[in-house]
C-alpha positions as a printed NumPy array, in Angstrom:
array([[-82.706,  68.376,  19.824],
       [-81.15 ,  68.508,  23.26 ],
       [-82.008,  66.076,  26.6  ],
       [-82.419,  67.546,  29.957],
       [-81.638,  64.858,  32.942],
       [-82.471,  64.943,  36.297],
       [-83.089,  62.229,  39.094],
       [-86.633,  61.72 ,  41.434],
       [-84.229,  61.047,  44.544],
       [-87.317,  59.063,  45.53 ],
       [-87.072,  55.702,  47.204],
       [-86.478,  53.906,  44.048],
       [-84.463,  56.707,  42.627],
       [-85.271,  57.614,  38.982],
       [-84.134,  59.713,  35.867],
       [-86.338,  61.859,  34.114],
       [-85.488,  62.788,  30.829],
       [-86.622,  65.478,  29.182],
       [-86.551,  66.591,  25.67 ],
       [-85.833,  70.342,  24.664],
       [-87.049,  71.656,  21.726],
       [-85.677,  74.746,  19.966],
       [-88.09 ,  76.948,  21.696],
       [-87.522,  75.752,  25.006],
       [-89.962,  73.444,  25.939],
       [-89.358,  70.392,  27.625],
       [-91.362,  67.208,  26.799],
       [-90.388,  64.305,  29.235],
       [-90.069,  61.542,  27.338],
       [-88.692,  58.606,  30.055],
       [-88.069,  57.766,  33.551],
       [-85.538,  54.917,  34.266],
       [-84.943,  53.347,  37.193],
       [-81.186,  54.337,  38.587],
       [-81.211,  51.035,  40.469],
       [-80.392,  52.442,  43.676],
       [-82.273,  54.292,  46.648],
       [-82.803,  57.853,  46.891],
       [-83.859,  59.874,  50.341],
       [-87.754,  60.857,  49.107],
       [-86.613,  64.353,  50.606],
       [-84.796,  63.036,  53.445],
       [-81.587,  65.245,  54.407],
       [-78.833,  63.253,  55.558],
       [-76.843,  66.01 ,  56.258],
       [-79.455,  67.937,  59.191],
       [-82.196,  65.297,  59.787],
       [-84.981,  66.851,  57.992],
       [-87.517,  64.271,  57.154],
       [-88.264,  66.574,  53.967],
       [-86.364,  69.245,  52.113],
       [-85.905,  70.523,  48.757],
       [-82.184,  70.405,  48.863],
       [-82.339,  66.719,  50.19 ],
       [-78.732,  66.28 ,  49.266],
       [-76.975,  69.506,  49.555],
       [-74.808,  69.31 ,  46.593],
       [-74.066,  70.322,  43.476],
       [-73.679,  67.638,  40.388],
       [-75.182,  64.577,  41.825],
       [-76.25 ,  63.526,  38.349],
       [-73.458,  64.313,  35.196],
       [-72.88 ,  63.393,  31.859],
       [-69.758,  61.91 ,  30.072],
       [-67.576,  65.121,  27.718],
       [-68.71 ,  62.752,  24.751],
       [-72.395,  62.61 ,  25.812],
       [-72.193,  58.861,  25.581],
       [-72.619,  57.792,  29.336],
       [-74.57 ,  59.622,  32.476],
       [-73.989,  58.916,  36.342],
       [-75.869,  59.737,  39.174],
       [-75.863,  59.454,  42.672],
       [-78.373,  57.312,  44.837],
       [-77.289,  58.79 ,  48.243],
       [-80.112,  56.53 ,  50.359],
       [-78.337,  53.432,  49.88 ],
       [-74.587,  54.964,  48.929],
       [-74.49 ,  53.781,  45.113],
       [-73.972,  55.313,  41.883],
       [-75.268,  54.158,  38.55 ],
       [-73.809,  54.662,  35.34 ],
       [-76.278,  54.614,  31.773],
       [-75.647,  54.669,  28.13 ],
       [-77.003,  57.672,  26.317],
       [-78.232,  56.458,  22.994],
       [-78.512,  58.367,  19.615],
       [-81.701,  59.879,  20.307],
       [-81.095,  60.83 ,  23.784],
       [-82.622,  57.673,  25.752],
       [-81.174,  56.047,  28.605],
       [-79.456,  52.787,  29.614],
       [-78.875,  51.501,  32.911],
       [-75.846,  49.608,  32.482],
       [-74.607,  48.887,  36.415],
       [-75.136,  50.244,  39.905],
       [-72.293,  49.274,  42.168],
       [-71.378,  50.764,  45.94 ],
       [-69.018,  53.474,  46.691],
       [-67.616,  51.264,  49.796],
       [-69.197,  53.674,  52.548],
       [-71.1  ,  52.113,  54.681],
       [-74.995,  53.441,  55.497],
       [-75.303,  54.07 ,  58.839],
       [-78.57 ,  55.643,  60.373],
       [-81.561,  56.534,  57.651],
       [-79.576,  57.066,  54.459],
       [-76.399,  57.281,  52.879],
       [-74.131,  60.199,  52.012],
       [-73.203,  59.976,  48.623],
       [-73.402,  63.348,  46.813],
       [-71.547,  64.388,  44.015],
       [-69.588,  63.36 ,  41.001],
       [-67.129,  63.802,  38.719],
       [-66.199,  61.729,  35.388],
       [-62.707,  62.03 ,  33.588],
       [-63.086,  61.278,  30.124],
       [-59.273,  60.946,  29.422],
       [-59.138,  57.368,  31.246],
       [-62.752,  56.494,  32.363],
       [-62.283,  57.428,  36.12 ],
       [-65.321,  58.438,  37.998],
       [-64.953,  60.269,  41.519],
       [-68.159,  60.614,  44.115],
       [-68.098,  62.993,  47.407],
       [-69.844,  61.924,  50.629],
       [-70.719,  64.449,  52.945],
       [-69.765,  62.652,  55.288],
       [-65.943,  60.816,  56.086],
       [-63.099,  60.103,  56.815],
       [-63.597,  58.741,  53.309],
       [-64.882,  61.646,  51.723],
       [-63.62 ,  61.108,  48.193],
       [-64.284,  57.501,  46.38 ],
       [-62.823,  56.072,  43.048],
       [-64.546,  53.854,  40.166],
       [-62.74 ,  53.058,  36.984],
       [-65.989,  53.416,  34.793],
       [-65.482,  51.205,  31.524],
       [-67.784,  49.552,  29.061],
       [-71.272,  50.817,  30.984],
       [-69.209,  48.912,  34.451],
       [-68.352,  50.401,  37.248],
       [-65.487,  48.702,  39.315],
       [-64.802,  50.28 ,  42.863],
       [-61.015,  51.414,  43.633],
       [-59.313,  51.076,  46.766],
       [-58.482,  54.613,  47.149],
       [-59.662,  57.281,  48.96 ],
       [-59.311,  60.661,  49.897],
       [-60.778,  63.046,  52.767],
       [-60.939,  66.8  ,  52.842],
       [-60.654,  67.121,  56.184],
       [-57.328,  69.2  ,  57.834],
       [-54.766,  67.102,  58.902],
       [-55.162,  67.252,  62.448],
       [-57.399,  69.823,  63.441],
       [-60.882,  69.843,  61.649],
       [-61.32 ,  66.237,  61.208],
       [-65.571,  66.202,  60.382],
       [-65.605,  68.113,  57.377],
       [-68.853,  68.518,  54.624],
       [-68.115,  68.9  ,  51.095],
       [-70.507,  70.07 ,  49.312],
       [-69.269,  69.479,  45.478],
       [-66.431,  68.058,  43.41 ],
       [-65.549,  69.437,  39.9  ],
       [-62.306,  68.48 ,  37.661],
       [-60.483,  71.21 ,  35.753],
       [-61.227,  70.894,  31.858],
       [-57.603,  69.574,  31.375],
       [-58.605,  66.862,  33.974],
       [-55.32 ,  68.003,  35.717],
       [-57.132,  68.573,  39.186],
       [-60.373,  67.581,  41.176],
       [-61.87 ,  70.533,  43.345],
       [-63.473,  69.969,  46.219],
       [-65.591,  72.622,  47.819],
       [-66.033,  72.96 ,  51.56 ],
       [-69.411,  73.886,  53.019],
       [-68.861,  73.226,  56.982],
       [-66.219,  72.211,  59.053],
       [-68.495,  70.088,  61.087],
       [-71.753,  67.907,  60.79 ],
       [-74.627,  70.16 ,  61.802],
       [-75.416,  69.75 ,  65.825],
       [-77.751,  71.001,  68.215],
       [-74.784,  73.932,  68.805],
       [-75.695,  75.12 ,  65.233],
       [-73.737,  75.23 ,  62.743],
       [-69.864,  75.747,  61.589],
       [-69.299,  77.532,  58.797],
       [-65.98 ,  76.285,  56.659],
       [-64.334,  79.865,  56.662],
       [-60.385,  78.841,  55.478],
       [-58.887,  76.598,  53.384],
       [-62.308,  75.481,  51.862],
       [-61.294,  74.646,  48.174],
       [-59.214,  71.711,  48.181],
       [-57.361,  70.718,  44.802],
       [-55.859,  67.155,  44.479],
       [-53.825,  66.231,  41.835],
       [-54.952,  63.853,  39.244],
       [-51.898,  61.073,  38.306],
       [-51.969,  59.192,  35.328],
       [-54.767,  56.013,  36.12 ],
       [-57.04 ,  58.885,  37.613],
       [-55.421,  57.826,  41.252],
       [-55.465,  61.456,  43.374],
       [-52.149,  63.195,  44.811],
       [-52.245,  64.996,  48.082],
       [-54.59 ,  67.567,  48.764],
       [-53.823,  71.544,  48.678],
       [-56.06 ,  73.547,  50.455],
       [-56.799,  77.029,  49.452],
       [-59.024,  79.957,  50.467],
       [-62.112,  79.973,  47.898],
       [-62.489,  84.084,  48.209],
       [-64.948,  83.883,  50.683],
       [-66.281,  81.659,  53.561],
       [-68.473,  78.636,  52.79 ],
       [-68.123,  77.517,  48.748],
       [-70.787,  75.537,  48.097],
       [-70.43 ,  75.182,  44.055],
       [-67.783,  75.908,  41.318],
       [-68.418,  75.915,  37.549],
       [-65.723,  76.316,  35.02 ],
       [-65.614,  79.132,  31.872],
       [-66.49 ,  77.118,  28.423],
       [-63.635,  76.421,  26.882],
       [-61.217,  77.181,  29.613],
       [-58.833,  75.191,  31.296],
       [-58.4  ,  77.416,  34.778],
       [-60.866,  80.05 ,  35.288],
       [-64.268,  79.295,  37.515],
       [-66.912,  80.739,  39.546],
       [-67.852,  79.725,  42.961],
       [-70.822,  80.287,  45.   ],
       [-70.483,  81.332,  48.402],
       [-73.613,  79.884,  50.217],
       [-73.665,  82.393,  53.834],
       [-72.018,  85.592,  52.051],
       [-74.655,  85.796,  49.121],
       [-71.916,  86.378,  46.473],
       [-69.976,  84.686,  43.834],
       [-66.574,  85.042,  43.04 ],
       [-64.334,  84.723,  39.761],
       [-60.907,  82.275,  40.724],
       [-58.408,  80.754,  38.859],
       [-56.168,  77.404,  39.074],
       [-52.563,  77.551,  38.433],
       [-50.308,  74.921,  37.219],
       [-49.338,  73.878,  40.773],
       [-53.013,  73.502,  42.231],
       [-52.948,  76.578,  43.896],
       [-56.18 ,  79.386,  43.849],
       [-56.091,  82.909,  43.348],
       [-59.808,  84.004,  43.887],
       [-61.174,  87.719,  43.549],
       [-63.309,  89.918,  45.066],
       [-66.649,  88.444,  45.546],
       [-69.492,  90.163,  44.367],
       [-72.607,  90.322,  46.458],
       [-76.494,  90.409,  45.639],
       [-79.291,  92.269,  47.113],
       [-79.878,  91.105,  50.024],
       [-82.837,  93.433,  51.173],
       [-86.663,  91.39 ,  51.296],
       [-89.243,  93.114,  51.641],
       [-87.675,  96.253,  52.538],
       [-85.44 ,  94.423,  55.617],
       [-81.535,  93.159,  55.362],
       [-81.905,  89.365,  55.023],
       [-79.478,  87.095,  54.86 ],
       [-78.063,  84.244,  53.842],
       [-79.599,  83.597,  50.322],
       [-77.959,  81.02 ,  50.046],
       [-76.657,  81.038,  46.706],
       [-75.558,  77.06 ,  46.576],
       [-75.772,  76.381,  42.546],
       [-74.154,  78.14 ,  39.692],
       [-74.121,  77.656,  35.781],
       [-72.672,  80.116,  33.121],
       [-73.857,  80.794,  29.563],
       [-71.962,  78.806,  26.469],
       [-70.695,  82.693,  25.368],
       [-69.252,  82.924,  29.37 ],
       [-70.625,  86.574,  29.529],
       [-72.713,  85.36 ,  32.264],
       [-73.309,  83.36 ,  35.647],
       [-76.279,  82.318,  37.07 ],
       [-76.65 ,  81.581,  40.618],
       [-79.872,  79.946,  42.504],
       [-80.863,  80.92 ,  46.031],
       [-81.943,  78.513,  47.589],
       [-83.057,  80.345,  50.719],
       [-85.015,  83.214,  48.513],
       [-86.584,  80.929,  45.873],
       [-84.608,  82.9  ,  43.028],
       [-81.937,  83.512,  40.593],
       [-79.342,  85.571,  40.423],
       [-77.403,  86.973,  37.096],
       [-73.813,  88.249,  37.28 ],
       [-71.839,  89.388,  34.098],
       [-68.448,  88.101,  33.727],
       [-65.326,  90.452,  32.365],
       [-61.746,  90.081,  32.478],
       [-61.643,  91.928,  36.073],
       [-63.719,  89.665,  37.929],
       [-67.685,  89.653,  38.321],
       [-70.673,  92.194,  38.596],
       [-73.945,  91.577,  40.191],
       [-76.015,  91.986,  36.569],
       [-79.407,  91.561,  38.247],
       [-79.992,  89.804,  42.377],
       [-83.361,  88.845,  41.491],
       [-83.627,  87.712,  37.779],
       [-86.511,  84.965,  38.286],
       [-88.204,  83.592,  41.205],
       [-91.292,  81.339,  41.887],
       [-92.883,  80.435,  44.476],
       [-93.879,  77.293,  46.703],
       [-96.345,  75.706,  48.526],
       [-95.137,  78.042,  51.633],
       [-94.403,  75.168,  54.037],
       [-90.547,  75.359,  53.645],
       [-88.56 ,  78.42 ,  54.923],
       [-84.537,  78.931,  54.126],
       [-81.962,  79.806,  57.126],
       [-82.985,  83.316,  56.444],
       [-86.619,  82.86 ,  57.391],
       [-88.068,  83.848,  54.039],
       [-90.636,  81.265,  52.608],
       [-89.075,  79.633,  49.352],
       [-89.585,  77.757,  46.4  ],
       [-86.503,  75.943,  46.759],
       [-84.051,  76.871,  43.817],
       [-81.951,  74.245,  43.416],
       [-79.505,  72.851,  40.897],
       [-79.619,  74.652,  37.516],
       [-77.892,  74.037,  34.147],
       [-77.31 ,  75.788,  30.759],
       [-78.564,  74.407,  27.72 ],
       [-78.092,  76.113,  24.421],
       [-79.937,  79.713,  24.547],
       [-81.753,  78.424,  28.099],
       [-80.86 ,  78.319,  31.546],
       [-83.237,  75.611,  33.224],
       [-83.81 ,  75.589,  37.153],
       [-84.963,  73.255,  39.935],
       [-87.642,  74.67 ,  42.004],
       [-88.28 ,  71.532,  44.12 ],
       [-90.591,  73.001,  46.511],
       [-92.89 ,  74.329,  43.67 ],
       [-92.728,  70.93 ,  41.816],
       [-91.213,  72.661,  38.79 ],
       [-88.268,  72.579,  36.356],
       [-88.651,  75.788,  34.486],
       [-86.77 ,  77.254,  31.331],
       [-85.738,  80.63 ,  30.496],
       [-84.5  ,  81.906,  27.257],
       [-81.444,  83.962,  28.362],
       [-81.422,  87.526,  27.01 ],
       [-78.113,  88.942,  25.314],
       [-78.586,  91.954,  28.17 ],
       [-78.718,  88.519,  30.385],
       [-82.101,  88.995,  30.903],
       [-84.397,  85.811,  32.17 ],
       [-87.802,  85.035,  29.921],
       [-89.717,  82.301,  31.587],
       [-90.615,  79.72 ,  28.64 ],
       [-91.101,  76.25 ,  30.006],
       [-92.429,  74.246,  32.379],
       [-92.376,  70.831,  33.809],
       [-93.746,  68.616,  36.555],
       [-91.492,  67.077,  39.002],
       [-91.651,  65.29 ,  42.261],
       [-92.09 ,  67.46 ,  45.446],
       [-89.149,  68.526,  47.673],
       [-86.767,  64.879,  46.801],
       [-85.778,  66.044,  43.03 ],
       [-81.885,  66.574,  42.618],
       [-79.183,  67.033,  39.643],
       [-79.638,  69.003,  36.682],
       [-77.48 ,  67.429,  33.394],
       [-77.866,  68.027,  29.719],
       [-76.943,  65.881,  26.505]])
């Protein structure tokens, strides 16, 4: 048996856990309090009293290499909890402490995280900064806040930046942080990060980071990057406004060398429509193949993965649909797909609009099947993990 996690974001934030049996199907089995406050749909970011990407991010809830401890955000009130996974898959709060950014206006910005196993260091994002990048040393179910922290933003000339995610390389060598905008969203619209959008900072022994390198991600605006099972340096990002994906690599000195991206389908209902917005990505335990949610379109995408890069496998490999009151930057009415996550034989996918975490048994031709089903709150639900 397998748990699927993912948190309410609702005022008094909660995790649902879910058990998977072998044939898919998810039976929730708790919700725990996280201790903290989501933003019950709220968007920090634009202002939208209700969205289904609430937090625009990717791993707001994750769990421990050992599948012994899960964190998650709780961006309302800027605090992250950490819980004790038991035998059978139940959760423990065991703290909630502050990330040391302040709330100012309606909610917090507290968005994504990162846990390295090798010394019990736990990184969370804002999307807001200066102080982008905040550090916990996460031992014995405690959290204890760090003094550290780091910013994305460009030395001197782009000084509002919005990450989107952070991710550490297997060998917990390097912490990626993916660039969405180069600004906070404004009445002028909005600025897309288009250079130097993936920025790697060296991890040094205590989990403290180095300075940051800044590298091209392939493509303008990453919003997500997931690593190949089992190895240390390869990865696939999303890029949210060009409705692709791309295959990169790490080297030893933090620097990326990123492909060609590979673009989906684009065309609704016989017209060119774009962005997708392809913000979430997961790959298959056998890393033939990626899957990446559109948020804007309500669907997912499947891409095979070979030694020269990646190939659009199908643009539209499931979809469902909402209660048509939300619309993505493309106009097209949308379910929402959110944050996804592998599991086994299944890919499982947030469809906050709909109200819906659904499983699909993947195919060895990569193939989607729709098998499961569950319940969860409108628009607010974030963070997909599995244990």
């Amino acid at each position: 048996m397998t748990n699927v996690y993912t948190q309410t974001n609702e005022t008094l934030n909660q995790i649902i856990n879910f058990k998977r049996g072998g044939d898919g199907q998810l039976v929730e089995v708790q919700r725990v309090p996280t201790g903290g406050t989501g933003t019950n749909g709220f968007t920090p970011l634009t202002g939208e009293k209700s969205s289904p990407d609430s937090l625009i991010s990717s791993n707001s809830i994750v769990v421990s290499k050992d599948r012994k401890s899960l964190f998650a955000v709780n961006a309302g009130d800027n605090t992250v909890s950490a819980f004790a996974i038991g035998m059978d898959g139940m959760l423990t709060l065991t703290d909630t402490k502050g990330t040391g950014n302040a709330v100012t206006g309606m909610s917090g910005t507290a968005n994504s995280l990162a846990f390295n196993d090798a010394d019990g260091t736990l990184y969370v994002s804002h999307s807001f900064g200066p102080d982008h990048i905040r550090i916990f040393t996460a031992m014995g179910g405690k959290l204890t806040l760090r003094p550290q922290s780091r910013s994305v933003n460009l030395p001197m000339t782009t000084m509002d930046r919005v990450p989107t995610q952070i991710v550490l390389t297997p060998d917990n060598k390097y912490l990626i942080a993916a660039v969405l905008f180069d600004a906070r969203p404004s009445e002028a619209g909005l600025t897309l990060a288009k250079e130097k959008t993936l920025v790697t900072f060296p991890v040094m022994m205590g989990g403290a980071l180095g300075e940051p390198i800044f590298n091209d991600a392939g493509g303008i605006t990453p919003f997500a990057n997931v690593f190949l099972n089992g190895n240390p340096n390869t990865f696939v990002t999303v890029l949210a406004a060009e409705s692709a994906a791309v295959l990169s690599t790490i080297a030893a000195n933090g620097n990326v060398v990123s492909g060609k991206p590979s673009k989906i389908d684009t065309v609704v209902a016989g017209m060119p429509t774009e962005p997708s917005e392809i913000c979430w990505i997961s790959v298959s335990e056998d890393n033939r193949y990626a899957f990446g949610a559109n948020f804007g379109y309500g669907t997912v995408s499947t891409f095979r993965i070979d030694g020269s890069g990646l190939m659009v496998r199908q643009s539209t490999a499931a979809q469902e649909s909402g209660d048509g009151t939300f619309k993505g930057l493309a106009g097209v009415v949308s379910s929402g797909a959110g944050d996804n996550v592998v599991s086994g034989p299944f890919l499982y996918q947030l469809y906050a609009n709909a109200k819906k975490l659904v499983g699909y048994r993947i195919g060895d031709d990569g193939r989607l099947t729709k098998v499961s089903e569950a319940p969860i709150p409108y628009n607010s639900t974030q963070g997909l993990a599995v244990a």
